[in-house]
C-alpha positions in Angstrom: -24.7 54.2 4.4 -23.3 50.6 5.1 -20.4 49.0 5.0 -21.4 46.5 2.0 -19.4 46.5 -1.2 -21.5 46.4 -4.3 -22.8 43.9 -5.2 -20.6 42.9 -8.7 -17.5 43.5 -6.1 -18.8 40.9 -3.6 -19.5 38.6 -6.1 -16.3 38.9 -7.8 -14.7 38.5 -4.4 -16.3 35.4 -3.4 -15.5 33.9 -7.0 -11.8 35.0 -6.2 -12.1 32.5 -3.5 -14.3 30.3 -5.2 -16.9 30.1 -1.9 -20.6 31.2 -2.2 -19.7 34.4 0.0 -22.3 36.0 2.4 -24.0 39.2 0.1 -25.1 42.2 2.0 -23.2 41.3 5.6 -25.0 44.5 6.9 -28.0 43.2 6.4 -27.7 39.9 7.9 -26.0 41.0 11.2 -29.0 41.2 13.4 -28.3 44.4 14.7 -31.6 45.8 16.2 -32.1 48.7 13.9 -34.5 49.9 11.1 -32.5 50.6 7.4 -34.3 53.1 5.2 -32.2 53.3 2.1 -32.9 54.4 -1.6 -35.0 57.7 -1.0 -35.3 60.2 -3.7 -36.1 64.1 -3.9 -34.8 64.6 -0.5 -33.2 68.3 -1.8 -37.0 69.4 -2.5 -37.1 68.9 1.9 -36.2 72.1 3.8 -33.4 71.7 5.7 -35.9 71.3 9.3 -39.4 71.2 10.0 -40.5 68.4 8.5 -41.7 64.8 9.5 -41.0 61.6 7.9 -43.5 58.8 8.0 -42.5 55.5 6.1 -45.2 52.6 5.3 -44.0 49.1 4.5 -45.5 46.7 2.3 -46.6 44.2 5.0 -45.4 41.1 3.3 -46.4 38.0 5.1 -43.0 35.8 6.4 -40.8 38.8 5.6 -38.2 40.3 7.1 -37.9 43.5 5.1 -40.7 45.3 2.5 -40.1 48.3 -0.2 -42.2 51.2 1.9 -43.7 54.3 0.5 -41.9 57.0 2.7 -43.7 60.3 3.2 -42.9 63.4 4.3 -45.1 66.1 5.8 -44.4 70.4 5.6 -46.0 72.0 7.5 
């Protein structure tokens, strides 16, 4: 989770004050973190035991990729 607004409310918002607005603040605040967002079928996981691998696109000049995240039960 992140403190964003969707993205039609940010947009409506910076038309309200007719400015180009920053879109997705969260992810432009340089914060030294990794964001996984957007998995699926995460109820078909036990509730422990499991490990999560994740493996990026390695796009060249990026600062982000989509990634194929993986998880492994034993």
């Amino acid at each position: 989770m992140g403190w964003d607004a969707p993205l039609h409310l940010q947009a409506e918002a910076a038309r309200e004050r007719d400015e180009p607005g920053v879109f997705w603040a969260a992810h432009q605040a340089g914060l030294p973190y990794c964001q996984i967002e957007r998995l699926a079928n995460l109820g078909a996981l036990p509730s422990s035991g499991f490990q999560v691998a994740c493996f990026p696109l390695p796009i060249v000049g990026a600062r982000g990729a989509p990634a194929r995240g993986v998880a492994s039960v034993p």
